[in-house]
C-alpha positions as a LaTeX table, in Angstrom:
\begin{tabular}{lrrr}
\hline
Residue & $x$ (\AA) & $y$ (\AA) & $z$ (\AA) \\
\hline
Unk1 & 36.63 & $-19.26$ & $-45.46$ \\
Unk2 & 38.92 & $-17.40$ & $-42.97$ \\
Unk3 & 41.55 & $-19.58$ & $-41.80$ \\
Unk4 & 42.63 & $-20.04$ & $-38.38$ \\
Unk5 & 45.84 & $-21.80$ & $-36.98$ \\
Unk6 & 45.84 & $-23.66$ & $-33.66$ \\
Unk7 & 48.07 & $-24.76$ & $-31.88$ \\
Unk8 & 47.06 & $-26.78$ & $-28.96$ \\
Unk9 & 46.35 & $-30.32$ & $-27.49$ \\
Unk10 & 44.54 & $-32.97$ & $-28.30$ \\
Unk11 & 42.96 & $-35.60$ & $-26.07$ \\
Unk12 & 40.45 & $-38.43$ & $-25.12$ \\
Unk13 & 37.91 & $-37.65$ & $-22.89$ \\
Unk14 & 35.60 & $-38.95$ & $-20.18$ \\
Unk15 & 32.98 & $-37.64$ & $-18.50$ \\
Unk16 & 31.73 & $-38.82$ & $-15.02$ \\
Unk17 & 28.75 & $-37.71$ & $-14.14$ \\
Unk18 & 27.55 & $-37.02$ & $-10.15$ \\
Unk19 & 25.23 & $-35.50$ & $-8.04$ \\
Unk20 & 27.86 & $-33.69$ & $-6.24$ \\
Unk21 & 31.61 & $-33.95$ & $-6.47$ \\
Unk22 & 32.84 & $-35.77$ & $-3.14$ \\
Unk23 & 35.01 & $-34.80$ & 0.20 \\
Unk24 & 38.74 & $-35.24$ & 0.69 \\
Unk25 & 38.74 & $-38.70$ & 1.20 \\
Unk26 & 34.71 & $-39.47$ & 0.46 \\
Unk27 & 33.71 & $-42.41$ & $-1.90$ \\
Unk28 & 30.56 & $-41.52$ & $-3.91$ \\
Unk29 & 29.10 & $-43.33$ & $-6.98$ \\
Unk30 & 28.15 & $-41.30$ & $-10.37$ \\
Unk31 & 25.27 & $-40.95$ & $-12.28$ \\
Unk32 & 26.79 & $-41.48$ & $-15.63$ \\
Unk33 & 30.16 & $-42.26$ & $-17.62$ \\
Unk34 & 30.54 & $-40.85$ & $-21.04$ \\
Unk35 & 33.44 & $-40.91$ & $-23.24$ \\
Unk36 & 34.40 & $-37.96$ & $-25.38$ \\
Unk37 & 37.36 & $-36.16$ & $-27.20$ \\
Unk38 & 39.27 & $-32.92$ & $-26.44$ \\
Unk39 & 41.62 & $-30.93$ & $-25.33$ \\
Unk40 & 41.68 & $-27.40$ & $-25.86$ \\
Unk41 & 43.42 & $-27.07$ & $-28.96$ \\
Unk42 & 41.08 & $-29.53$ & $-30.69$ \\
Unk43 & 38.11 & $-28.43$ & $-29.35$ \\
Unk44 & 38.30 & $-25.00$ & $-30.17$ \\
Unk45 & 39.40 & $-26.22$ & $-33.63$ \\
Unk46 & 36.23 & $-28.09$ & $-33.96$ \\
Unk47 & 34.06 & $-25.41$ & $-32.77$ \\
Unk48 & 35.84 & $-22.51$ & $-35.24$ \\
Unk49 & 35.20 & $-25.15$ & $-38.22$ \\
Unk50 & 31.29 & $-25.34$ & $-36.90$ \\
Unk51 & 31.54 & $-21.40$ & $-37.42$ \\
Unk52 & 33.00 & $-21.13$ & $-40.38$ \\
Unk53 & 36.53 & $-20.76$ & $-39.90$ \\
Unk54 & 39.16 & $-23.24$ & $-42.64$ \\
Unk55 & 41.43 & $-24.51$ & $-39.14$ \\
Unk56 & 44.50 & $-25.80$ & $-39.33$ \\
Unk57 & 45.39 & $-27.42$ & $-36.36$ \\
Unk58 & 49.14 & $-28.26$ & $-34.98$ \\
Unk59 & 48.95 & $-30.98$ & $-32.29$ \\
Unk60 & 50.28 & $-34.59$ & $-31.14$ \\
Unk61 & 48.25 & $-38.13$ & $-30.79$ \\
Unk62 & 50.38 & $-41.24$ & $-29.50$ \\
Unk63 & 50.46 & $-44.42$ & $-31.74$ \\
Unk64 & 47.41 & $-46.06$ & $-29.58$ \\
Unk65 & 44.15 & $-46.88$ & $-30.11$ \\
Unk66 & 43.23 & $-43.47$ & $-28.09$ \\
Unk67 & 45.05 & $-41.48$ & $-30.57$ \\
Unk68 & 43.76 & $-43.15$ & $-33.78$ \\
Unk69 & 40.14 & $-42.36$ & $-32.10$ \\
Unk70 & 41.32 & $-38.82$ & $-31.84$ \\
Unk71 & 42.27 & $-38.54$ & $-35.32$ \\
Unk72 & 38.93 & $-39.89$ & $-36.85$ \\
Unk73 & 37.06 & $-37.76$ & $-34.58$ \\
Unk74 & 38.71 & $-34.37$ & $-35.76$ \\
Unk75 & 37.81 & $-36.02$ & $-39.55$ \\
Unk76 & 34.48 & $-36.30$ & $-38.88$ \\
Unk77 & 34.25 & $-32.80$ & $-38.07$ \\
Unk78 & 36.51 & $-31.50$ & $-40.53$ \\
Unk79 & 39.15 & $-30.70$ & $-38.71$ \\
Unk80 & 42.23 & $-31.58$ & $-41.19$ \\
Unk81 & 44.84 & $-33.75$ & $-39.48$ \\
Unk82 & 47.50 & $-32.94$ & $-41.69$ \\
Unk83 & 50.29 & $-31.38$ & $-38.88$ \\
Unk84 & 48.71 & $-33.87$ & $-36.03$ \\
Unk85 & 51.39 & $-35.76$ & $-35.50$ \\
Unk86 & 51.41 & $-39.34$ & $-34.42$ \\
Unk87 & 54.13 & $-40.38$ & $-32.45$ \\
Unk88 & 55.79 & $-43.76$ & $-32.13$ \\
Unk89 & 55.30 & $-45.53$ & $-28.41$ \\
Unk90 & 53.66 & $-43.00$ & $-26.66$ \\
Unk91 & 50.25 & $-42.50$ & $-24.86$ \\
Unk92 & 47.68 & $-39.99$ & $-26.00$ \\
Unk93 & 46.62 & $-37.05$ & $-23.98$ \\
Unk94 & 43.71 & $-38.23$ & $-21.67$ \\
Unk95 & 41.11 & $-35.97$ & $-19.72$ \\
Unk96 & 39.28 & $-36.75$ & $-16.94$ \\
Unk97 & 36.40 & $-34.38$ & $-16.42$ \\
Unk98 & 33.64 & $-34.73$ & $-12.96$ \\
Unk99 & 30.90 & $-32.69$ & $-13.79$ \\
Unk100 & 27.86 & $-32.33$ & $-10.84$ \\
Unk101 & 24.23 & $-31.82$ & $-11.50$ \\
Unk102 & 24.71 & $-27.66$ & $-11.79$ \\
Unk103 & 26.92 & $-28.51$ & $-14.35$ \\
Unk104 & 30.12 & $-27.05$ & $-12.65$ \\
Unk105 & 33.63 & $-28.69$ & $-13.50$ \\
Unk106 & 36.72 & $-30.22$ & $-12.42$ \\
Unk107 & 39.22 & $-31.82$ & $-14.99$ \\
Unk108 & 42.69 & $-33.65$ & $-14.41$ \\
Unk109 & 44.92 & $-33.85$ & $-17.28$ \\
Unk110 & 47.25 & $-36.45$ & $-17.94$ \\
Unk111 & 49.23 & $-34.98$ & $-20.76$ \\
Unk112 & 50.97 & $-37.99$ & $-22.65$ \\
Unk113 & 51.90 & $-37.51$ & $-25.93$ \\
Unk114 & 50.89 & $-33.54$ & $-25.55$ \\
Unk115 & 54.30 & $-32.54$ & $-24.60$ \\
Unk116 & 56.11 & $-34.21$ & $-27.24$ \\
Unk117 & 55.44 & $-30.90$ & $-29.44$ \\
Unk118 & 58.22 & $-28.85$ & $-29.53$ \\
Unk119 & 58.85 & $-25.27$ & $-30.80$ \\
Unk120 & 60.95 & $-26.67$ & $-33.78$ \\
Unk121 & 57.72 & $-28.69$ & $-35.07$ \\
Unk122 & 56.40 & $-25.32$ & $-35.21$ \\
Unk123 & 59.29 & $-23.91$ & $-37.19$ \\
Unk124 & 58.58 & $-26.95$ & $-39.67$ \\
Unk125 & 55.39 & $-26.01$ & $-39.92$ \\
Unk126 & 55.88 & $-22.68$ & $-40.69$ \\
Unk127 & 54.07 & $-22.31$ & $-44.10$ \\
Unk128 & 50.68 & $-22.89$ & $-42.34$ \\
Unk129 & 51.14 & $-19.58$ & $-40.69$ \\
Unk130 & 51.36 & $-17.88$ & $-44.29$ \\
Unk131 & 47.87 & $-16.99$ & $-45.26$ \\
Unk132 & 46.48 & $-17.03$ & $-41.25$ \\
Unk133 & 44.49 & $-14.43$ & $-40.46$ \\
Unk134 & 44.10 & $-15.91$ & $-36.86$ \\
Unk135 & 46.54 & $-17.93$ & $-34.47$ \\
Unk136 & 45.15 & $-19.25$ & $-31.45$ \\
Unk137 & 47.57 & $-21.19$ & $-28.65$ \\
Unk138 & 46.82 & $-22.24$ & $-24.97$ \\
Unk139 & 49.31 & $-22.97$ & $-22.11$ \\
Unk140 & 48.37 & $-27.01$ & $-22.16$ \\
Unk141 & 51.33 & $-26.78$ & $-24.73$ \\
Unk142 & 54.75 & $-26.13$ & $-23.17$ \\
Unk143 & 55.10 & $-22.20$ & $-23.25$ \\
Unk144 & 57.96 & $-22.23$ & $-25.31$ \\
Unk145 & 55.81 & $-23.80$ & $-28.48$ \\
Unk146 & 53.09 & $-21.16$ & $-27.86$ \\
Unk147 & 56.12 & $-18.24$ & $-28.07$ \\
Unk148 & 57.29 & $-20.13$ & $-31.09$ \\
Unk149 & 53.82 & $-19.83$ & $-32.66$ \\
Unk150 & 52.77 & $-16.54$ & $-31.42$ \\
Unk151 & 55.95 & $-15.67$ & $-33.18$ \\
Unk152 & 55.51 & $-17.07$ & $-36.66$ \\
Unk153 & 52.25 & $-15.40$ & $-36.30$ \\
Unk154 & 52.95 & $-11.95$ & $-35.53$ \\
Unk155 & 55.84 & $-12.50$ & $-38.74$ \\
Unk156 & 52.81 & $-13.42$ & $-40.80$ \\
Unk157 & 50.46 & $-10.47$ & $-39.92$ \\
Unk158 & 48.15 & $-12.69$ & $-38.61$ \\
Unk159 & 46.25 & $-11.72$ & $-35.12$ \\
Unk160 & 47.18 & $-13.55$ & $-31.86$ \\
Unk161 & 45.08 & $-14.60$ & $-29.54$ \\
Unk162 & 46.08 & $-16.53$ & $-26.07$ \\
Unk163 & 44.15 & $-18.45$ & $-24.21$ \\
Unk164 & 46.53 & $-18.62$ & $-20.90$ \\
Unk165 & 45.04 & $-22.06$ & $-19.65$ \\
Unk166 & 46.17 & $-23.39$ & $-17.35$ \\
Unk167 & 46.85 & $-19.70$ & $-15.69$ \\
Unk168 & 50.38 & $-20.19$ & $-14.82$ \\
Unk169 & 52.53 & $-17.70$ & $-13.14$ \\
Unk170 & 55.67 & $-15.94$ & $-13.60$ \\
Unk171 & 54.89 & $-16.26$ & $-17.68$ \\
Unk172 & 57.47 & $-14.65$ & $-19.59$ \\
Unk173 & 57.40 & $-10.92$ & $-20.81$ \\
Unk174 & 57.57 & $-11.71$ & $-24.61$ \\
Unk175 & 54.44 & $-13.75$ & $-24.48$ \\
Unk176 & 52.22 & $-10.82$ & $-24.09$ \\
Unk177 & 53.96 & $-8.55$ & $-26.03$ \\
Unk178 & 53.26 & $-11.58$ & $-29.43$ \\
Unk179 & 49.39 & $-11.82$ & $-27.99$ \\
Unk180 & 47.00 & $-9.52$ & $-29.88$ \\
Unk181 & 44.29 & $-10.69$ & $-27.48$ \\
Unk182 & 44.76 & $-12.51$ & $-24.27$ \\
Unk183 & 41.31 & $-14.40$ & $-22.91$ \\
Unk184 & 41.57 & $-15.90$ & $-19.54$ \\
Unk185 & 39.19 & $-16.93$ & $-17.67$ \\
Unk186 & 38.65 & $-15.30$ & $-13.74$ \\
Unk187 & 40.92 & $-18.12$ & $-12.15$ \\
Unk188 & 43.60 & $-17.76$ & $-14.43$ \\
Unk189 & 43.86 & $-14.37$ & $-14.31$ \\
Unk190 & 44.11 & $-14.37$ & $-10.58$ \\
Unk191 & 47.07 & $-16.65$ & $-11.13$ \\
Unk192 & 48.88 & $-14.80$ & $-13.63$ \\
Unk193 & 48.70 & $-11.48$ & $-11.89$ \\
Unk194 & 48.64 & $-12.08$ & $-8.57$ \\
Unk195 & 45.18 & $-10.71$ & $-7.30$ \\
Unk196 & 42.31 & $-11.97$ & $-6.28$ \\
Unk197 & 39.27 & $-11.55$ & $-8.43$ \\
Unk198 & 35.78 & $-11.43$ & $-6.98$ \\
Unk199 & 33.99 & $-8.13$ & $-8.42$ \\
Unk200 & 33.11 & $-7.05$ & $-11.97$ \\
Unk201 & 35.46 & $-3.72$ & $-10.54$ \\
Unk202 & 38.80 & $-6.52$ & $-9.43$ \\
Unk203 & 38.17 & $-8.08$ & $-13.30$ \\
Unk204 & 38.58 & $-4.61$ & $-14.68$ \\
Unk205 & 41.72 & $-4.07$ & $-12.70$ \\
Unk206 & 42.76 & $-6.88$ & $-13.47$ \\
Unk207 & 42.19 & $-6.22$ & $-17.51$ \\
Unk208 & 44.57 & $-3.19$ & $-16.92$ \\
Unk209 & 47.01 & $-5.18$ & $-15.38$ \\
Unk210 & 47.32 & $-7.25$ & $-18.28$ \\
Unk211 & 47.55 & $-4.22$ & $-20.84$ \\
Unk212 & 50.46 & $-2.99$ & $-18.50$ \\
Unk213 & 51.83 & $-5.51$ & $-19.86$ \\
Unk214 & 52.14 & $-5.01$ & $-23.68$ \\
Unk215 & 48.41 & $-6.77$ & $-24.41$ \\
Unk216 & 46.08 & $-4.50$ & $-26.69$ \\
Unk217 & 42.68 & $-6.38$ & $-26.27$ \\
Unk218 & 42.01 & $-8.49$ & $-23.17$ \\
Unk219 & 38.85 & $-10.73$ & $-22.70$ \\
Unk220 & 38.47 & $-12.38$ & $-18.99$ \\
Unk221 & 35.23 & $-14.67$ & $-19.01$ \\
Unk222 & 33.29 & $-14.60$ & $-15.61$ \\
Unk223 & 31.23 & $-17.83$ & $-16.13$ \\
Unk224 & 27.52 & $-16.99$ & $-15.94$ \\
Unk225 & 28.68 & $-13.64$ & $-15.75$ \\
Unk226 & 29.71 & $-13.16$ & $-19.09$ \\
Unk227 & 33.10 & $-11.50$ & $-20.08$ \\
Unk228 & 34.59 & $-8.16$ & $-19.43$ \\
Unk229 & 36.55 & $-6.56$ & $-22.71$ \\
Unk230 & 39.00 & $-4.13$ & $-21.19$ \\
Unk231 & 41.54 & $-1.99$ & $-24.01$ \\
Unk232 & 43.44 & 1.41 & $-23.12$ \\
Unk233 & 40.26 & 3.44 & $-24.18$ \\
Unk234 & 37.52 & 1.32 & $-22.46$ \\
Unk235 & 35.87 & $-1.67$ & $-20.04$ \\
Unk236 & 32.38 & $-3.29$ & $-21.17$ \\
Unk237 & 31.04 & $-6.04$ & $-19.57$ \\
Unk238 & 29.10 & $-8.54$ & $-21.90$ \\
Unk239 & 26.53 & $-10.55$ & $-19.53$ \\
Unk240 & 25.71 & $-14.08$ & $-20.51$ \\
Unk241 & 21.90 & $-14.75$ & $-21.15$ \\
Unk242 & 20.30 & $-16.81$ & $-18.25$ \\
Unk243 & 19.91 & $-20.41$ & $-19.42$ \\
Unk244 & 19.43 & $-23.74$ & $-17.97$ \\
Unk245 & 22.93 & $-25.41$ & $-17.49$ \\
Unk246 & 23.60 & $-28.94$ & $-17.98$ \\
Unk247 & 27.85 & $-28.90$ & $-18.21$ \\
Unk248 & 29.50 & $-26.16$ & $-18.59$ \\
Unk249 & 32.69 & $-27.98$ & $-19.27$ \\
Unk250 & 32.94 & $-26.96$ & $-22.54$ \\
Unk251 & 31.68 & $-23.41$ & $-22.33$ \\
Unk252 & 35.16 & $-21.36$ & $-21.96$ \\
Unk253 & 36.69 & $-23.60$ & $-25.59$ \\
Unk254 & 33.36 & $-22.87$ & $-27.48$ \\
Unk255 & 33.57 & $-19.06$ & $-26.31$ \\
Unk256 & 37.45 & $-18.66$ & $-27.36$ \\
Unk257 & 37.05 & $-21.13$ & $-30.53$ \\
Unk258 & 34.08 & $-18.81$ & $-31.83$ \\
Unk259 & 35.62 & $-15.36$ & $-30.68$ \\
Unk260 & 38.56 & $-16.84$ & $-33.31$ \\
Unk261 & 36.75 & $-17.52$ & $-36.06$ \\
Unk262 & 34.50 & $-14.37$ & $-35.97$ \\
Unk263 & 38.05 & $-12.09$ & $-35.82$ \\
Unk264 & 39.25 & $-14.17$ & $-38.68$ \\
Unk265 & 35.93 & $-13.54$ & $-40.64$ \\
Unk266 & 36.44 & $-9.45$ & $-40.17$ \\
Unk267 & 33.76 & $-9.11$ & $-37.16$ \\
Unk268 & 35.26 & $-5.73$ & $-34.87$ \\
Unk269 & 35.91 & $-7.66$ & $-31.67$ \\
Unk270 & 32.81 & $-6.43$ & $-29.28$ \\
Unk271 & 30.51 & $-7.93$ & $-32.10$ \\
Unk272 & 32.45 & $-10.99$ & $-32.04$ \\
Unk273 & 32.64 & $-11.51$ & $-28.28$ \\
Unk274 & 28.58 & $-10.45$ & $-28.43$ \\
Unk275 & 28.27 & $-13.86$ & $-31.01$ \\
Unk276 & 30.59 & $-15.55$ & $-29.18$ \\
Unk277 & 28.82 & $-15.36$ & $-26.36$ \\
Unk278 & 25.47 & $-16.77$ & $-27.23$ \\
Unk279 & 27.74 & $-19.81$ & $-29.25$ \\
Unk280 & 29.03 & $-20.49$ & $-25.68$ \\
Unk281 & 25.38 & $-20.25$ & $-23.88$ \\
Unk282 & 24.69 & $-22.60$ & $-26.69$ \\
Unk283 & 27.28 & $-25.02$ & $-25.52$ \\
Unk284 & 26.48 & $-25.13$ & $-21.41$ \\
Unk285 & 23.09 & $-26.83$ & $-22.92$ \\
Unk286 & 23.85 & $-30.13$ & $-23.64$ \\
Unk287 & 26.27 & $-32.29$ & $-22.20$ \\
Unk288 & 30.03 & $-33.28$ & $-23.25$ \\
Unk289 & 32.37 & $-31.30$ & $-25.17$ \\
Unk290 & 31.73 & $-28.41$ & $-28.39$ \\
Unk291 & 31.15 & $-31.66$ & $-30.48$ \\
Unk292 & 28.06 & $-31.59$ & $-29.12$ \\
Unk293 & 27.25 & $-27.23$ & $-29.99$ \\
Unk294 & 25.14 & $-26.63$ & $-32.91$ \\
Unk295 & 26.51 & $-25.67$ & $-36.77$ \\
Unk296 & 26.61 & $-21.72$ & $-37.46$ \\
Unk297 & 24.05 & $-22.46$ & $-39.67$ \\
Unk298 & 21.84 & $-23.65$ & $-37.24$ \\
Unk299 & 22.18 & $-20.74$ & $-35.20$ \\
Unk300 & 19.36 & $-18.56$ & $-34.91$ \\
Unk301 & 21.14 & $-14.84$ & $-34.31$ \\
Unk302 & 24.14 & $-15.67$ & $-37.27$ \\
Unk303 & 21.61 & $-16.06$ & $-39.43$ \\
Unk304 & 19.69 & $-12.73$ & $-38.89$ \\
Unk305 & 23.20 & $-11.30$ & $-38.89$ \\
Unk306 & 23.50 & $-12.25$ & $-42.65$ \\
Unk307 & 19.68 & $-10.60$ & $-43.59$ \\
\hline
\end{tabular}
């Protein structure tokens, strides 16, 4: 097994369900509430373990009964807890996610205990980034712990990959330069770079924006769409098979957790985003979070991949 390090958060979830996501102001009433687990970090740990991957993941739970449901969670799919740290009198990280009957998204983030990890955790934790092959970070951690970890990575020869959510602007210079791959999704990268995004043409611009700044492989995800794989040499555009969408909230995690683990494994990265793909078609499926997407093993096109 190939291992992967994350570093990222890890929350409770829930998961209202409605016809249509209401005005400024408006009062509606939902279909459904569901409760869940996530967070980035987590979730694209789970999903990397479903493919394959050994994870280890770096994150922070508070001391309440949130957290403690966190932790058993990650156990029961594999995920080892060994540098989640639970921390004294503080709340857990808890999502709220709206999702309407096309299975489009909105999610608020109350961050809790998430910010609590600090870049000198991830100097502690520094022999985890030894044998890596992959390290994986987000922006729901502060964006000094991703340097710190994109750091120890690069020291380790492992390869980087950033997943810049939320897209925040004015992000420093030194965090693309550590990032092997950088995988935003359209609305990020608009942020980040300043331009508006609405043609398969703007997301390749946009691609060579980001390798003007110091980023080797970039991967922006167009929903439905697909992704776009821009480097110095070329631009491809991998469309998404058409499927029937029930929540696509955890789509982007189970495209970025996969696209990990396939790297790690040795895939060359336009077979890997090809896989990764149809793992995240798999996801927008069913509803809730990658918890929910199926076992590699259960996956038709990995399995005539190893004939």
């Amino acid at each position: 097994m190939s291992k992967i390090v994350i570093v990222g958060v890890a929350t409770y979830e829930m998961y209202s369900y409605v016809s249509r996501f209401p005005k400024s102001g408006e009062t509606i009433s939902g279909d459904s509430l569901e409760i869940g687990f996530g967070g980035k970090g987590a979730n694209q740990a789970i999903i990397a373990q479903k493919m394959g991957a050994k994870t280890s993941l770096i994150s922070t739970v508070g001391d309440d009964d949130f957290g403690k449901q966190v932790i058993q969670n990650l156990v029961a799919y594999s995920v080892p807890t060994d540098h989640v740290r639970t921390i004294p009198n503080k709340k857990t990280g808890i999502s709220f996610v709206d999702i309407d009957k096309d299975g489009n998204s909105y999610t608020v983030i109350h961050a809790g205990v998430t910010k609590d990890l600090t870049s000198k955790d991830i100097e502690e934790y520094e022999e985890v980034f030894k044998d890596a092959k992959v390290v994986l970070c987000q922006l729901e951690i502060s964006v000094d712990v991703a340097l710190k970890a994109l750091e120890l990575g690069k020291k380790h020869g492992a390869f980087t990959i950033l997943n810049p959510t939320p897209g925040l602007r004015d992000l420093p210079d030194q965090i693309f330069k550590l990032t092997d791959l950088l995988c935003p999704n359209t609305a990020e990268a608009e942020n980040i770079i300043h331009r508006q995004i609405e043609t398969s043409k703007d997301t390749s611009a946009a691609g060579k924006d980001f390798l003007k700044k110091g980023v080797p492989h970039v991967v922006i995800t167009m929903g439905g769409k697909g992704s776009l794989y821009r480097t110095e040499k070329f631009s491809k555009v991998f469309p998404a098979p058409q499927v029937n969408v029930i929540d696509k909230s955890g789509c982007g995690d189970a495209f970025v957790g996969s696209l990990a683990a396939f790297i790690a494994e040795g895939m060359d990265i336009e077979k890997a985003i090809e896989f990764a793909t149809l793992v995240a078609t798999e996801a927008v499926k069913r509803k809730g979070s990658v918890s929910f997407c199926p076992k590699r093993d259960e996956l038709e096109f990995l399995k005539e991949d190893k004939k």
